[in-house]
Every structure is written in structure tokens, then in C-alpha cells.
C-alpha positions in Angstrom: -17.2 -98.5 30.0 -15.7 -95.5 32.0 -12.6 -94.3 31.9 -10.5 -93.4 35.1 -6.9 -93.1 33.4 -6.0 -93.0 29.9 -3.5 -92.2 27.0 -4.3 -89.5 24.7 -2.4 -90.1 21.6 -2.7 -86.6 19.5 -0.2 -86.5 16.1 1.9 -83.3 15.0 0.0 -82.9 11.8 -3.7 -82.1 14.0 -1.5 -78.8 15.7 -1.1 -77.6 12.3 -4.8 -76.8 11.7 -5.4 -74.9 8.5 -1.9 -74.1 8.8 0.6 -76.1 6.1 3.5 -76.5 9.0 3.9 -75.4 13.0 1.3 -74.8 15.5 -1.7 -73.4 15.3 -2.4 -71.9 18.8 -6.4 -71.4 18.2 -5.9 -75.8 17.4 -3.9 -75.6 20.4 -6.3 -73.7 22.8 -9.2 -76.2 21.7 -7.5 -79.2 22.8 -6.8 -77.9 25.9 -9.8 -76.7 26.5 -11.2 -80.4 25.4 -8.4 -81.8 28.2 -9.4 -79.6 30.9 -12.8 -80.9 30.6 -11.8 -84.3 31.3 -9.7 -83.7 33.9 -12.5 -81.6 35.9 -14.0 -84.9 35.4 -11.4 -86.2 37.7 -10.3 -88.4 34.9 -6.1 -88.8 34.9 -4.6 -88.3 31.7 -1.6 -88.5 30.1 -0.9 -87.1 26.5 1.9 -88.8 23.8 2.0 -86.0 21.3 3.7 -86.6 17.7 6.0 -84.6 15.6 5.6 -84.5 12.3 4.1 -81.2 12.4 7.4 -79.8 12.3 9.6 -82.6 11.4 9.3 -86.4 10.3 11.8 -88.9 10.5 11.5 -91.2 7.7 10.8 -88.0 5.6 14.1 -86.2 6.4 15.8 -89.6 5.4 14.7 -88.9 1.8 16.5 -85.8 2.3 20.1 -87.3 3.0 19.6 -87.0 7.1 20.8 -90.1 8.5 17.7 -92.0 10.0 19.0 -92.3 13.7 19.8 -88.5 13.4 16.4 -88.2 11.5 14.9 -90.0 14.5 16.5 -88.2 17.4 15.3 -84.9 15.2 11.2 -86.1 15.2 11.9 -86.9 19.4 13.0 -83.1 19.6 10.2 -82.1 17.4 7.7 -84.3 20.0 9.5 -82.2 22.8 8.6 -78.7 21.3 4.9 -79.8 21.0 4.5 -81.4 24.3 6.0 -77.4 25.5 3.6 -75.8 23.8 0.8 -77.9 24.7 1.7 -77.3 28.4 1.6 -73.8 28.3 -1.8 -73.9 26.4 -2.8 -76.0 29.3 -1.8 -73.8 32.1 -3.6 -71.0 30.2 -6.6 -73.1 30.3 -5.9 -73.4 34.3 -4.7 -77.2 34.4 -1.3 -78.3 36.1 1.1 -80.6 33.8 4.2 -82.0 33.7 6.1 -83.0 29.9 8.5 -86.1 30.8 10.9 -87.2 27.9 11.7 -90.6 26.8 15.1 -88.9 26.1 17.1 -86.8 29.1 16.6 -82.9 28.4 16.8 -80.5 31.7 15.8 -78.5 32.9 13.5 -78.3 30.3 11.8 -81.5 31.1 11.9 -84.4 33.6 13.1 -88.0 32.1 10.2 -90.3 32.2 10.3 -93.0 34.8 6.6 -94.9 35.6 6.5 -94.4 38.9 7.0 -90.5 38.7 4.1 -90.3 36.3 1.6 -92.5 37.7 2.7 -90.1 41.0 1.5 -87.0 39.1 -1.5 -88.9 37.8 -2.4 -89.2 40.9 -2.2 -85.8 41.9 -4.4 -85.0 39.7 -1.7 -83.2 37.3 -1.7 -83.9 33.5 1.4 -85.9 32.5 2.6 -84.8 28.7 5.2 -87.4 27.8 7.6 -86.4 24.8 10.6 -88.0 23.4 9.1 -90.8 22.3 10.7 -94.2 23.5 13.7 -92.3 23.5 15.1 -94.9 20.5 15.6 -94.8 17.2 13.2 -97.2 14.8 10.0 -96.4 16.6 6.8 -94.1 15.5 5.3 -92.3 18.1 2.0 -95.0 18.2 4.2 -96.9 19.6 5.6 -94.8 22.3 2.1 -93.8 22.7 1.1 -97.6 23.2 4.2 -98.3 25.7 3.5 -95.1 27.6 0.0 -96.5 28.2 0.8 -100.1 29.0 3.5 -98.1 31.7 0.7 -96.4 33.3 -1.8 -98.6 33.5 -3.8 -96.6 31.1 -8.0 -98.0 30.5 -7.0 -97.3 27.2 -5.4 -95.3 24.7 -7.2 -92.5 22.9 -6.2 -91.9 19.2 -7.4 -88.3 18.1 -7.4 -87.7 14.7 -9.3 -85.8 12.1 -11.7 -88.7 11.0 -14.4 -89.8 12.9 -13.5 -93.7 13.4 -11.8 -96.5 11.7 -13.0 -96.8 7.7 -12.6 -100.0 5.6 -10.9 -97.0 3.2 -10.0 -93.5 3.2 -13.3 -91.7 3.8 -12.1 -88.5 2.5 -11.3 -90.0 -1.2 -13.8 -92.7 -1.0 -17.2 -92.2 -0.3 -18.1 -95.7 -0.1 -16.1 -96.5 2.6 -17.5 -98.3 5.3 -17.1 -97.0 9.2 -16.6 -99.6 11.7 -17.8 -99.1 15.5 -15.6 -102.2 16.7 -13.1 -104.3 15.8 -10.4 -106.7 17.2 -6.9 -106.4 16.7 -6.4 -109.6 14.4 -9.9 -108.0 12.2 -7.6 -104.7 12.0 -4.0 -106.5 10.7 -6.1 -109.1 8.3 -7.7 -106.1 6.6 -4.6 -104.0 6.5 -6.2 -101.3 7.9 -3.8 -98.5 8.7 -4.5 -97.6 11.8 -1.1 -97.7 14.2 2.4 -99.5 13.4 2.5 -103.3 13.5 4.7 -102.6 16.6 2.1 -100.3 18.8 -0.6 -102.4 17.5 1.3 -105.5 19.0 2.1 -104.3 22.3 -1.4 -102.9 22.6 -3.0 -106.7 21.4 -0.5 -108.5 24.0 -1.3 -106.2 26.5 -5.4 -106.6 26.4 -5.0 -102.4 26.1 -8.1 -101.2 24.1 -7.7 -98.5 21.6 -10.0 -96.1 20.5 -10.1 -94.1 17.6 -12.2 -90.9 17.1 -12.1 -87.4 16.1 -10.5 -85.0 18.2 -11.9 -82.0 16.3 -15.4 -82.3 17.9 -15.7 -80.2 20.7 -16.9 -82.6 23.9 -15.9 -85.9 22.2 -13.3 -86.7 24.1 -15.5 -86.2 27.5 -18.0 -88.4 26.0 -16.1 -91.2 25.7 -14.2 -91.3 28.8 -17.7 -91.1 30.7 -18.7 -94.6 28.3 -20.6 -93.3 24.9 -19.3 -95.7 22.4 -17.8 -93.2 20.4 -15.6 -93.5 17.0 -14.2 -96.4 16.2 -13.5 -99.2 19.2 -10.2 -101.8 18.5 -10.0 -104.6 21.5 
């Protein structure tokens, strides 16, 4: 099928590149070239970016942060990306806007869903950051929200693998890919894809999800125009 608006779900960790922490701004410039593809395309899209690039919630609770504090420090961390990928973005000749689960000006806007379908529509790339702006949730599952909110075709998961793998294909070379799946298929084989949460309000909400590498240059143009590409939940 063809996609005429969607959610790009891209993680922290993918910015880092070769790097072991930050942003890598080569990474940076290829995903932005990859977004200004689709958008030529006249494809909407809006971007959830994660955090733990530079900070991860859960992690700094091991550390003796406080995990609402630890929480509200991974949003912040989602905010800094969502900046940077902007400005890669504008480089690359493509109007955006970051919106923020949590209230930050003038940096950013605070997200409502009729201000970014409105800038969907305009043809402007919508980069929303602060996750649900609440404590307890990943950022799948802002991502997955954000989506359902829009009215997103689907939601696009980028990551480093090239699909969904009954194991970890980089440890186990047997592992088998899958090209589709359901969401009930997903949970009973405890496949680690998103949060029980995300992968919830994706299932209730008949939102597909789709699951491919980022790191191929045109991939993410492919599949908006309907190759059946990566890995296919529904």
C-alpha cells in the first residue's frame, strides 16, 4: 500500500553512528537527506525521535536518579535530538517544526493534534519531542500515540536491522526474518519489538507498524511508495 502520512519512529542510539555517545552529524545528514526524499514525494511526515543517545531513563535509575526525574531527563534528551534533527533538515532544504509533549518555549511549540496535522498539511515536517510528556512511558509508545493523533498510515520503526527476527540476527545466525506478522504472533513469541503499551495502542487502533532498516539509503522512500519492505506487523 502507499503511504500518504506516516510516523517515523528513529531511536537515540541510531544518531550515535560509530560514535559510543552524542550525535553523529554525517548519521544525521543521511536521515535527512532520506526524509527530504519522502517529503518531495509529497508524503507528510512526522518524526518521534528517542533519547537514549545521550541519556536513558531506566539506566540513570541504576545510578540513584529518581525515575520521574530520570524520565523528565530522557524527554529533555528527546528535545535536543528533535533540535538537531531540524537543523539537519533545514540544511537539507525542508521546513519543520519540533512540538513537545512537555511545554518548552520558545524553544519549541507544545504539541496539540490539530496544530500538527495543520503543518502536515502544509507540507512542513512535524518533529515531535517530549515524549507523552509523562513519566512511565518509552518513547515507542509516544511514538505510537503520536501516530494514532495524526492519523498516521502507519508508523515507521528505523532501526539498524533489516526486519523483525525470531532472534537477534547479529548473535544468532540462525535466526529467522519474518516479512509479516500480527500483533497477537508478535506478544505470543515474545518478540521484542516495541513496549507492551505502544504495541497495544498500535493493535487497538488497527495502526500498522513497520519495521526496517533506516541505514539503507532509499528505503524509507521505497516503502512509503508500497515495496513490502522489512518486516510488516498488522
Amino acid at each position: 500500500m502507499k503511504l500518504k502520512r506516516i510516523l517515523l519512529k528513529l531511536s537515540g542510539e541510531a544518531l550515535m553512528g560509530k560514535q559510543q555517545y552524542g550525535i553523529d552529524q554525517e548519521r544525521l545528514a543521511e536521515y535527512a537527506e532520506e526524509i527530504r526524499s519522502v517529503v518531495a514525494g509529497k508524503i507528510e511526515v512526522a518524526i518521534v525521535m528517542g533519547g537514549g543517545n545521550i541519556f536513558r531513563g531506566l539506566q540513570g535509575t541504576g545510578g540513584g536518579i529518581d525515575r520521574v526525574q530520570g524520565d523528565y531527563m530522557g524527554m529533555l534528551a528527546t528535545v535536543i535530538n528533535s533540535m538537531a534533527l531540524q537543523s539537519a533538515l533545514e540544511q537539507a532544504g525542508v521546513k519543520s517544526r519540533v512540538l513537545s509533549g512537555i511545554a518548552i518555549e520558545p524553544i519549541c511549540e507544545a504539541m496539540s493534534r490539530r496544530k500538527a496535522i495543520g503543518y502536515l498539511e502544509k507540507g512542513e515536517v512535524v518533529i515531535i519531542s517530549g515524549g507523552t510528556g509523562n513519566p512511565y512511558f518509552t518513547t515507542d509508545t509516544a511514538a505510537a500515540l503520536r501516530a494514532v493523533e495524526i492519523k498516521a498510515d502507519a508508523m515507521l520503526k528505523g532501526t539498524r536491522v533489516d526486519g523483525v527476527y525470531s532472534a537477534d540476527p547479529e548473535k544468532d545466525k540462525s535466526a529467522v526474518k519474518y516479512d509479516t506478522l500480527t500483533f497477537d504472533e508478535a506478544y505470543e513469541k515474545g518478540l521484542k519489538i516495541m513496549d507492551l503499551t505502544a504495541f497495544t495502542l498500535c493493535k487497538e487502533n488497527k495502526l500498522p507498524v513497520v519495521v526496517f532498516n533506516m541505514n539503507v539509503p532509499g528505503t524509507l522512500l521505497r516503502i512509503v511508495n508500497g515495496e513490502k519492505i522489512g518486516t510488516m506487523i498488522k
